[in-house]
ROGU-145102 format. One record per atom (N, C-alpha, C, CB): residue in one letter; x, y, z. Coordinates in steps of 0.2 Angstrom, whole numbers, plus 5000, padded with zeros to 4 digits. Each point is the difference from the previous one (the first is absolute). Glycine has a CB too. Layout:
// ROGU-145102
AXYZ...
END
This chain:
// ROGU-145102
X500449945000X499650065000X500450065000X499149945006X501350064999X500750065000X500450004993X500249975015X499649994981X500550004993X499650044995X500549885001X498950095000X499650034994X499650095001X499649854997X500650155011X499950085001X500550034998X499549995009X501149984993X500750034996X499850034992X500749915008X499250044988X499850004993X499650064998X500149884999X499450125005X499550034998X500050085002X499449895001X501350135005X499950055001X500550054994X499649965012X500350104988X500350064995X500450015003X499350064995X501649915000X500750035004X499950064999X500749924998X499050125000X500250084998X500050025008X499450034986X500149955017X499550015007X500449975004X498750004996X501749975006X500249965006X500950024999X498949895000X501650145007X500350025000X500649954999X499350085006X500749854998X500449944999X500049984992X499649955013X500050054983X499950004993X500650054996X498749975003X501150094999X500350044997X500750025003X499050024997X501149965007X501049985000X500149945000X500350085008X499549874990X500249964997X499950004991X499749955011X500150094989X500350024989X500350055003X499049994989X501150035017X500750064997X500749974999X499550105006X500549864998X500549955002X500149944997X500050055008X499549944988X499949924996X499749935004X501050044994X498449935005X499749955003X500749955003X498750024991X501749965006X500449945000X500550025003X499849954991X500450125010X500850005005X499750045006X501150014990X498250005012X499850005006X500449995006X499349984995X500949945004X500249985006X500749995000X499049955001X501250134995X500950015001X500050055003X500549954991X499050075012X499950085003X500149995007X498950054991X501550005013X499950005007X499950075001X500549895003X499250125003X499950055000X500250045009X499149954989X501450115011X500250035006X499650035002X500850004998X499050035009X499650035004X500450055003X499249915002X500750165001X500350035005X499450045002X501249994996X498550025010X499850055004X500250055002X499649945002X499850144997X500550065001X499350015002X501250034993X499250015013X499350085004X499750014993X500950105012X498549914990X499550044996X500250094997X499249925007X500950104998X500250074998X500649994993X499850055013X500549914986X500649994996X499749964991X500949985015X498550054985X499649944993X500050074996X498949905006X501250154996X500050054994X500950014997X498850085007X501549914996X500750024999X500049944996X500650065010X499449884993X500049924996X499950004992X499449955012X499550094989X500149994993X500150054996X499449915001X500850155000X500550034996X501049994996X498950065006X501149915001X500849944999X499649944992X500749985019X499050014982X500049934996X499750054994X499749865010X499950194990X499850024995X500650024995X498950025006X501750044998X500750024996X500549944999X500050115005X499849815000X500549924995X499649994996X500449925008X499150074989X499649974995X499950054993X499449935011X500650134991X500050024994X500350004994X499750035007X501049944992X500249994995X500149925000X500650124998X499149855003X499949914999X499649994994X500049965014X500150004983X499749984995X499249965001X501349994997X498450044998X499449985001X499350005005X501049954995X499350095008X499650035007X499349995000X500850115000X498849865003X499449985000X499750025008X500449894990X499250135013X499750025006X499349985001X500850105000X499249895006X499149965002X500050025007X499949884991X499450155009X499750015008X499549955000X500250125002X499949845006X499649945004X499850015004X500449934998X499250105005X500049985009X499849935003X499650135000X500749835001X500249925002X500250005005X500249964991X499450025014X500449965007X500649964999X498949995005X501149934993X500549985000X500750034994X499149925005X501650045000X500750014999X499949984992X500749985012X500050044986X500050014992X500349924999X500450174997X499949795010X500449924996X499349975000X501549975006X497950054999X499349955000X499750034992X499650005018X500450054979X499550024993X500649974996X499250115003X501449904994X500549954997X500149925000X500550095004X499449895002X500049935000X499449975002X501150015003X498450054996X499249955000X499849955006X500250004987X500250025020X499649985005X499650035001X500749965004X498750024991X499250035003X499849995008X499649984987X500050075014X499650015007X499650014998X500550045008X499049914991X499150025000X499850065001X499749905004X500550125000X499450055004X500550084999X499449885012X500950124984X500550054998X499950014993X500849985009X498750084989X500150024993X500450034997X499250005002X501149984989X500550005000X499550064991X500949845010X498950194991X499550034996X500450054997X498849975008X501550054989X500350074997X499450065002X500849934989X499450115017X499550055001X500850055001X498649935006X501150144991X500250064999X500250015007X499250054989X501449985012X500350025007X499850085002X500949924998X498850055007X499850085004X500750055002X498949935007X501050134993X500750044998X499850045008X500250014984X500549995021X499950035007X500750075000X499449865007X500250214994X500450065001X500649995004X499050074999X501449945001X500849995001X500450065002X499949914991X500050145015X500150065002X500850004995X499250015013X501050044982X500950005001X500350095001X500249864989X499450155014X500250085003X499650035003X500550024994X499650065008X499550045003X499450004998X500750065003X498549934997X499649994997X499949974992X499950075011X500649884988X499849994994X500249915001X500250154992X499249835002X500249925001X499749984993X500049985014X500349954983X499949974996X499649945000X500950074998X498849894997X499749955001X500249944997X499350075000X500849885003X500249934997X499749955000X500850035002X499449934992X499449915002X500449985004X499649964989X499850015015X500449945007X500349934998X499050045009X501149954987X500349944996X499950004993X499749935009X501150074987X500249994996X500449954997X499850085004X500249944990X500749924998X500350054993X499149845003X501550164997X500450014995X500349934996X500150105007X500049884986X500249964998X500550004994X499149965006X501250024993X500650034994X500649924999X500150165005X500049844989X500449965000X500650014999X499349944997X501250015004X500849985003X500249974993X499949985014X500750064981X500249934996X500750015002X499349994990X501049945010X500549995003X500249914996X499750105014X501049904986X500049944995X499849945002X500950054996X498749925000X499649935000X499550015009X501349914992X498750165008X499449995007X499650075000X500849925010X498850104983X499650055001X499549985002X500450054994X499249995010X499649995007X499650075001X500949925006X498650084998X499550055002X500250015009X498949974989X501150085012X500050025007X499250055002X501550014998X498349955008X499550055003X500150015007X499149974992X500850125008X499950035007X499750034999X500849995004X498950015006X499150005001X500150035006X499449894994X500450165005X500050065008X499249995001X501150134997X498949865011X499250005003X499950005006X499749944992X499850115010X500050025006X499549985004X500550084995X499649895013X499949935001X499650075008X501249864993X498250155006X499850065002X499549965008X500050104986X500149845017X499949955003X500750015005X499249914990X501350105008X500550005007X500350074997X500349875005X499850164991X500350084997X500649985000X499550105005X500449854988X500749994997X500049994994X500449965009X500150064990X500149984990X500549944998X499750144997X500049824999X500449954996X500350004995X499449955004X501350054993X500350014995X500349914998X500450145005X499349834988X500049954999X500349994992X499149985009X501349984990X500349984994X500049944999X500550085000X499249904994X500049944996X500849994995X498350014999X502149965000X500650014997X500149914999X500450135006X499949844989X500449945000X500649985004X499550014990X500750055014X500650015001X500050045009X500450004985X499749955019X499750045007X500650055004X499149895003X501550124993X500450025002X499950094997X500749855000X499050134992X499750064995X499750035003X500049964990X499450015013X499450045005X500550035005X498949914998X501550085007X500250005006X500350074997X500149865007X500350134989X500450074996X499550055000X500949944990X498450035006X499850074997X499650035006X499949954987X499850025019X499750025005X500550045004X499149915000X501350085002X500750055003X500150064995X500749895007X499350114988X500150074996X499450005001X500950004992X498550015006X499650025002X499750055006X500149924994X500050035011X500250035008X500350044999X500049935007X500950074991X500350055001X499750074996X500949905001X498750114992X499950024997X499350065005X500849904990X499050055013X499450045002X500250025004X499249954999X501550055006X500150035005X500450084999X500049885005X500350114988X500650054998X499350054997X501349924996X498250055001X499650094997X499349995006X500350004980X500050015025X499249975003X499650105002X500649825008X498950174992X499650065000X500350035008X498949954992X501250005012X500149995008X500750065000X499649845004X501050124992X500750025002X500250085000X500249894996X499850155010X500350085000X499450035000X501150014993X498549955010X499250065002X500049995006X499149994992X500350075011X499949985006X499249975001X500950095004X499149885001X499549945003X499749995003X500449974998X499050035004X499749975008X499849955001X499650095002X500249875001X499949945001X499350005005X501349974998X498349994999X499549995004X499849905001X499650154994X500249845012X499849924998X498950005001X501649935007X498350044990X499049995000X500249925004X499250064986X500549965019X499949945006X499749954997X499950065010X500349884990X499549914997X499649985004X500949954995X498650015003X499749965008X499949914998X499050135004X500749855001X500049934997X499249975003X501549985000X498449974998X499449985001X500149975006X499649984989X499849985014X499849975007X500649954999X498450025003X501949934992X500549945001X500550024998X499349924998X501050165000X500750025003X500249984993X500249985015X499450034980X500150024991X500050054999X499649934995X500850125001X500050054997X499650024996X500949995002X498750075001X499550024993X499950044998X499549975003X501050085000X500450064996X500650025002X499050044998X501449974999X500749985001X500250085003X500349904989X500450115014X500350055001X500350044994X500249955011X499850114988X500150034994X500450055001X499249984996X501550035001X500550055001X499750064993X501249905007X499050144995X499850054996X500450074999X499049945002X501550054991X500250064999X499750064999X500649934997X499750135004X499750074998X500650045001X498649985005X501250064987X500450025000X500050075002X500149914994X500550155013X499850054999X500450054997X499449965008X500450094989X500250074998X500750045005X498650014995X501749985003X500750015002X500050105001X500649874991X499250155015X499950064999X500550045004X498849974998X501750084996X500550025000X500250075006X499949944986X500550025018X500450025005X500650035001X499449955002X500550134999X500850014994X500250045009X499950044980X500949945020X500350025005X499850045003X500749974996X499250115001X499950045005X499350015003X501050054995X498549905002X499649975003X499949965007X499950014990X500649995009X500049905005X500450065007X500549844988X499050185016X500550035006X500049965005X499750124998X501049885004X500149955005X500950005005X499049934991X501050075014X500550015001X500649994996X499549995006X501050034994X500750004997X500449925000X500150135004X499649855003X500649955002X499449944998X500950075011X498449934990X499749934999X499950004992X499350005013X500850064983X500150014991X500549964999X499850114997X500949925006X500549954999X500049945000X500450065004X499349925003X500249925002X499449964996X500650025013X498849994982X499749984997X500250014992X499450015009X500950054989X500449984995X500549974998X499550065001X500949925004X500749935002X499949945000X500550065007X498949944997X499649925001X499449974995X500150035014X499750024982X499649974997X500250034993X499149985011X500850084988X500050024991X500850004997X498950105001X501549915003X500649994996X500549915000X499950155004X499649815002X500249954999X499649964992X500250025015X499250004984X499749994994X500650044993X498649985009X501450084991X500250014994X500749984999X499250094999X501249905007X500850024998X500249895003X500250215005X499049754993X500349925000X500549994998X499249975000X501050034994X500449944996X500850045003X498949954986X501250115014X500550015004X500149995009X499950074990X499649935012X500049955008X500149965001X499550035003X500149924991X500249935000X500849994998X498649964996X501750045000X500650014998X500450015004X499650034992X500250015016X500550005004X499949955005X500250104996X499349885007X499749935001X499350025008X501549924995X498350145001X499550025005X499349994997X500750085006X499149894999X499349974996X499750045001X499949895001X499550094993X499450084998X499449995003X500550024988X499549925014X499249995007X500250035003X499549905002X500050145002X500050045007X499450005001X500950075001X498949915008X499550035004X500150075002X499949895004X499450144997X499950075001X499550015004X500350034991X499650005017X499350005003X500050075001X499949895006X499650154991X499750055001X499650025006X500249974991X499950075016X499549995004X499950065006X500249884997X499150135002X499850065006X499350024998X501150065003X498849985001X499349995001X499750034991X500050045018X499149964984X499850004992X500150074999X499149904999X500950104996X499950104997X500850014998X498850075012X501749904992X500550034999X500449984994X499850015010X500149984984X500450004995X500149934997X500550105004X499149845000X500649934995X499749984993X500349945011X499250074988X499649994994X500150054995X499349955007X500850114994X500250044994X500850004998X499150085003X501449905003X500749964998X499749964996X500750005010X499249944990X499849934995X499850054995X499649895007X499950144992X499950024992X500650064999X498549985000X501850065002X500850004998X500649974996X499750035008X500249914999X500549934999X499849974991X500049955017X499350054984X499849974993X500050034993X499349945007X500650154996X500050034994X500949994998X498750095003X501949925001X500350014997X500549934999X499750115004X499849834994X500349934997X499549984994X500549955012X499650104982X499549964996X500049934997X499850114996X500949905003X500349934998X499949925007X501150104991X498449915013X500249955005X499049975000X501450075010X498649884993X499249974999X499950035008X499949864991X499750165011X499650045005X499549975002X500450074996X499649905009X499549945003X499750045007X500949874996X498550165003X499750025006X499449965005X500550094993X499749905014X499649925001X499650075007X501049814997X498650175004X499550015007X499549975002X500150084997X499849925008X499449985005X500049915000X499050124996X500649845004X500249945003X500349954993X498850025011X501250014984X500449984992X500749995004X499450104988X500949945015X500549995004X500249945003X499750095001X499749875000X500249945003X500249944995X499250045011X500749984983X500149954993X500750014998X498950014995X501749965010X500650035000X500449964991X500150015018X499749924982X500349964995X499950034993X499849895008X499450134993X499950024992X500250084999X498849914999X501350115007X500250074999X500749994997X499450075011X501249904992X500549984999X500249994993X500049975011X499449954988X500349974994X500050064994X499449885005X499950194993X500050014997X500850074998X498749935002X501650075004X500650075002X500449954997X499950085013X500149854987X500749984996X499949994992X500249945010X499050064989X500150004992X500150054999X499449944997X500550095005X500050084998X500650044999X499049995006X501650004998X500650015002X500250074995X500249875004X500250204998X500150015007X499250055002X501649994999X498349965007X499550035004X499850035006X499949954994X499750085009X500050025008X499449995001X500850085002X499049905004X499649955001X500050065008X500249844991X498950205011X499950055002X499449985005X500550084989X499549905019X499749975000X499850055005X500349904995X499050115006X499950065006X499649985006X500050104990X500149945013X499749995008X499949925004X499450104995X501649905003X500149925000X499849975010X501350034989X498750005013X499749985009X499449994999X500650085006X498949934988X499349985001X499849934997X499750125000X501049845001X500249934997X500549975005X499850034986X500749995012X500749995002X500050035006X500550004991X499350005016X499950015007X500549945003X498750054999X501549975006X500549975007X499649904998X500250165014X500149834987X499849914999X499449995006X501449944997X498750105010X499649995004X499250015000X501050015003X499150054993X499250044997X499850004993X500350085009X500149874989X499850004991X499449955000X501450024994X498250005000X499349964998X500449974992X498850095007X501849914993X500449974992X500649985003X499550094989X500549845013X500450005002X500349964992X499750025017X500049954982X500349954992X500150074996X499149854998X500850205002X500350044994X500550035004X499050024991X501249985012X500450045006X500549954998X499250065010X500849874991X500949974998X499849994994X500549925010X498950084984X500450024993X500350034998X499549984998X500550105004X500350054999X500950005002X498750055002X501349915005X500749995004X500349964993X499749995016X499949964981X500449944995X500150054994X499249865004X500350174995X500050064993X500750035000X498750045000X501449995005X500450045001X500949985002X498850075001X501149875003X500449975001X500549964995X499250015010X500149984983X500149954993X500350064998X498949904997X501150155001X500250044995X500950024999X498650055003X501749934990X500449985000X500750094997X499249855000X501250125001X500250084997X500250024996X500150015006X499749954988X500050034993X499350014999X501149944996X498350035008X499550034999X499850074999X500149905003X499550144992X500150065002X499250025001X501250034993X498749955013X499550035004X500050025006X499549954995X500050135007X500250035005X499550005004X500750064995X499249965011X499249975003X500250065006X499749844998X499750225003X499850065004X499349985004X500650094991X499649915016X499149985003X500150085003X499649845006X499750184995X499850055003X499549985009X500150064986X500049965019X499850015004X499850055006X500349924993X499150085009X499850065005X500250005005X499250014996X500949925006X500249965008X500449955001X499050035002X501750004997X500649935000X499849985007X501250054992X498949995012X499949935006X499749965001X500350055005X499149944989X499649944998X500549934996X498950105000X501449924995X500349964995X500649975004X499650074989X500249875009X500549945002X500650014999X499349934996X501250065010X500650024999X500649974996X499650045007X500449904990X500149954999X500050044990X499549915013X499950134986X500050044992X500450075004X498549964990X501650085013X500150085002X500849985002X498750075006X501549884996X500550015008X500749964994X498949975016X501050004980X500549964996X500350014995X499649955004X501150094996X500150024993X500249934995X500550145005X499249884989X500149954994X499150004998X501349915005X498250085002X499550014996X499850084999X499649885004X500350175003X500150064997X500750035002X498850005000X501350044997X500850045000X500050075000X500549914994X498850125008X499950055002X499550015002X500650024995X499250045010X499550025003X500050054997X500049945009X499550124991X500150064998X499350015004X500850004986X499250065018X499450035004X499950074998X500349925011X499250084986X499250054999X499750045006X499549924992X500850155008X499550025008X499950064999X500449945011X499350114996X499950054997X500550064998X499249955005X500650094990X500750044998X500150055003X500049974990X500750075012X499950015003X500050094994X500549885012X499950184993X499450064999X500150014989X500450105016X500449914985X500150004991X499749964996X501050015001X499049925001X499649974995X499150015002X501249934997X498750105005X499150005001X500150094996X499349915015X501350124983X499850064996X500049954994X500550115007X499949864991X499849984993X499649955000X501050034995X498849955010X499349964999X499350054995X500449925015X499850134992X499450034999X500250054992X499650005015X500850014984X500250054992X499949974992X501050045007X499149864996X499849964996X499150015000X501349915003X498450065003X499250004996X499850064999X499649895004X500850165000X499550064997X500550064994X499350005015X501149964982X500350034996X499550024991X501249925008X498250074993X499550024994X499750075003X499549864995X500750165010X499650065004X500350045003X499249945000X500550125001X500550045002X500050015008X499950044989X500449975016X499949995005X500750045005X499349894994X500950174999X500650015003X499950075006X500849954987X498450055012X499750055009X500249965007X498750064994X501249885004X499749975006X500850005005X498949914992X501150095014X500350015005X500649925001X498850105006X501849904991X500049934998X500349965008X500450034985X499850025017X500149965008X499649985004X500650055000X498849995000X499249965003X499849954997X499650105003X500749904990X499749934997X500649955000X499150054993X501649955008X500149945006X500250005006X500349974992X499350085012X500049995006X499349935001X500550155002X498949884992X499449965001X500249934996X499150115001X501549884998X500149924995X500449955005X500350084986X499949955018X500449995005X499849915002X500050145003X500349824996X499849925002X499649964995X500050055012X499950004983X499649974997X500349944992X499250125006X500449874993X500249944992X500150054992X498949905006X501450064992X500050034994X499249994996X501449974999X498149985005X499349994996X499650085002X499849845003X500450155005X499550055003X500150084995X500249945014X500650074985X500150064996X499550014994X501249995004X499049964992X499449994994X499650025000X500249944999X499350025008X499350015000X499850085002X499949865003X500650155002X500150075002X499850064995X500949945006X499650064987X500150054996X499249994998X501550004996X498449935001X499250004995X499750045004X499849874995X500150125012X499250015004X500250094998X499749885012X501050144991X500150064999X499750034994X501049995008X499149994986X499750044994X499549984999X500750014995X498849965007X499350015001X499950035004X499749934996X500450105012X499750065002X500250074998X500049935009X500850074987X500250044994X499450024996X501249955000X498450004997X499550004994X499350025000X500549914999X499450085007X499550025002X499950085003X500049875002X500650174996X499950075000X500150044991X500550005016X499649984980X500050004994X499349994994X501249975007X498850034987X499650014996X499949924998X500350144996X499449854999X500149954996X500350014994X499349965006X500750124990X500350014996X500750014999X499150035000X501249985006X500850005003X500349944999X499850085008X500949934989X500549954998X500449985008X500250064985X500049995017X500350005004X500050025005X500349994995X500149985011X499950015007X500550015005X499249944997X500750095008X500650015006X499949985007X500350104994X500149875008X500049965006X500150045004X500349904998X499150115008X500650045005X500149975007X499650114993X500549935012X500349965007X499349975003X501150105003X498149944996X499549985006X499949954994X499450115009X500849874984X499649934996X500449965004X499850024986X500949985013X500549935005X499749985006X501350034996X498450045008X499950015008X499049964998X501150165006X498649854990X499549995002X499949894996X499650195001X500749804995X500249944999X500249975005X500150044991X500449985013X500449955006X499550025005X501450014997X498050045005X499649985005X499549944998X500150125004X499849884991X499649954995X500249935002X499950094990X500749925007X500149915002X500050015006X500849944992X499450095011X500249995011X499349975004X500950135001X498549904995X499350005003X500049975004X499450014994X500549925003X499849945004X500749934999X498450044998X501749995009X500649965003X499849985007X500950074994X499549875007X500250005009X500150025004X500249974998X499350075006X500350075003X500449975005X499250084999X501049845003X500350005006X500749984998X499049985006X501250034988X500849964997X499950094995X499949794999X499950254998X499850034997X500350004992X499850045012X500149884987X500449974994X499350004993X501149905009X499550134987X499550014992X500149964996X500050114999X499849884995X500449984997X500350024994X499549945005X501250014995X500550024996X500450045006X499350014989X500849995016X500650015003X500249955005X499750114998X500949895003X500449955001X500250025007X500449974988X499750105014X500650015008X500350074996X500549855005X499850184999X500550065001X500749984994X499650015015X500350044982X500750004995X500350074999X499449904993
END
């Protein structure tokens, strides 16, 4: 019965049919076929690598399937009943490859071309498919020769990795939480997810910050990146740890977009919030990516003292991550935190994993004048009394200044037209702003926010 269904069905229609005429009914069974798995995120780079190998191959023939089974089960015709083998049109899934823009691809493909070569011309198929049941993609070659396949899937790889959309951008990293059923099967898998962000340009005399913490961030982190292959050369390895830390408002986050604006050439890996605790897949991608920095913030709301940590398994992947990293590898790795005397000492306390500390606080009088010259540098402000306005900055944050100047130009605004271009700050705008935020405080600590203490 299973024979005469055979007969009766349309090879044009049935996928196993139709690679078997591409490759010839009778030397079928000289075909073997390699497998390799790769992260999902990595299906777009894949099949534009195999689209720039195949282009000048002879004969070039292309077919979209979407087919559950492996390409040696549709080849060697170990049918599964209950697995249609139906040539149906592949559904095509957007594929983010920058700042808002993305492309569309078929989820399973097959490329096929032939090979002449003396007394063994031959067909080759490779078949990219995205296996959207665990978020992975399968790269598969049918070849006579399993050594040919093994060659052509490592150039490949290699290839995806050298033009990949990933390499010298920057990044964020997000994970979508999986769940599982009542018998502890997966029903929707964990999903890592690239995004990419807008590199927004941070030019030195922007970046205000002490003299000496500029320095010791420009030594440890940007000039170890640009000036590598001369460091290495002398035998100083180009990993380095970097902990960033003090209270919030104070500057570590606009450092990193500094640090990143001034490495266009490096992959830029930004991780937050409980993504953080995905140390392996954070890692794995910093090595494809190479050279990278890998930017992990508000590392204490993970990485806590062993005693008080709710992650304690991502807490020794990160020790193994960082402990594994070798020194020709060229990845660098910056955590930010609010509250070191939370984070484990074991990451803060050991040089090799971090090899610097660098501490964010409040600035003291000079730099809250060019705090304040920086955001209120669009406006004019040169009435205002500049010593009562860092008498009133006094202990405070670089956030609080910010917020400071904005509020002040809207009480500025609010004595002016709507026809007017322009405006002047004066001493009772800063004075009536800084009562504003003060309102509603603690009267018994008489703490606002955005200040820190006496500076």
């Amino acid at each position: 019965m299973k024979i005469l269904k055979n007969l009766l069905r349309d090879p044009d229609t049935q996928i196993d049919d139709r690679l078997h005429n591409e490759l010839g009914n009778l030397a079928v069974s000289k075909y073997v076929v390699n497998q390799k798995i790769f992260a999902v995120y990595r299906y777009f780079d894949l099949y534009h690598a195999i689209e720039s190998i195949v282009a000048t191959q002879n004969n070039l023939r292309t077919l979209e399937s979407d087919n559950f089974e492996d390409l040696s089960n549709l080849i060697h015709n170990k049918e599964i009943d209950y697995r249609s083998r139906q040539i149906n049109k592949s559904s095509r899934t957007a594929w983010p490859i920058g700042p808002e823009e993305e492309a569309y691809l078929p989820v399973d493909r097959y490329w096929i071309y032939d090979v002449s070569e003396q007394s063994n011309s031959h067909s080759i198929i490779i078949r990219l498919k995205v296996r959207n049941y665990d978020e992975l993609c399968t790269l598969e070659i049918a070849s006579r020769n399993s050594d040919e396949s093994a060659i052509l899937i490592k150039k490949i790889s290699d290839q995806s990795i050298e033009d990949s959309i990933y390499k010298g951008k920057m990044l964020a990293l997000s994970f979508e939480s999986g769940s599982k059923d009542e018998y502890g099967d997966i029903e929707k898998p964990e999903k890592l997810r690239i995004n990419f962000k807008t590199a927004s340009e941070v030019k030195r005399e922007d970046f205000v910050v002490d003299k000496t913490v500029y320095d010791t961030i420009k030594r440890n982190v940007i000039d170890l990146q640009i000036h590598r292959t001369k460091l290495r050369k002398f035998g100083v390895p180009v990993r380095r740890g970097v902990l960033l830390y003090g209270p919030p408002g104070t500057g570590k986050t606009y450092a990193c977009r500094y640090i990143c604006g001034s490495l266009p050439n490096t992959t830029r890996i930004f991780v937050a919030g409980t993504a953080i605790g995905k140390v392996s897949q954070i890692f794995d991608l910093a090595r494809i990516y190479q050279p990278s920095i890998v930017i992990l913030e508000d590392v204490d709301l993970v990485f806590a003292a062993r005693d008080i940590s709710l992650y304690s398994s991502a807490l020794g992947d990160l020790l193994d991550q960082m402990d594994g990293l070798r020194p020709y590898e060229d990845i660098g790795i910056i955590l930010t935190t609010n509250s070191i005397e939370r984070m484990e000492v074991a990451i803060k306390d050991r040089p090799g994993r971090i090899s610097q500390c660098i501490y964010f606080g409040a600035p003291e009088r000079t730099l809250r004048a060019r705090y304040i010259a920086q955001y209120a540098k669009n406006y004019d402000y040169s009435e205002a009394d500049e010593d009562e306005l860092l008498a009133m900055t006094k202990g405070t944050t670089p956030a609080f200044i910010k917020e400071w100047v904005h509020r002040t130009v809207q009480f500025a605004s609010e004595r002016v037209s709507d026809e007017e271009d322009t405006i002047t700050l004066q001493t009772s705008d800063f004075r009536s702003a800084y009562e504003e935020m003060k309102r509603f405080t603690d009267d018994s600590s008489g703490r606002i926010i955005g200040f820190l203490g006496s500076t």
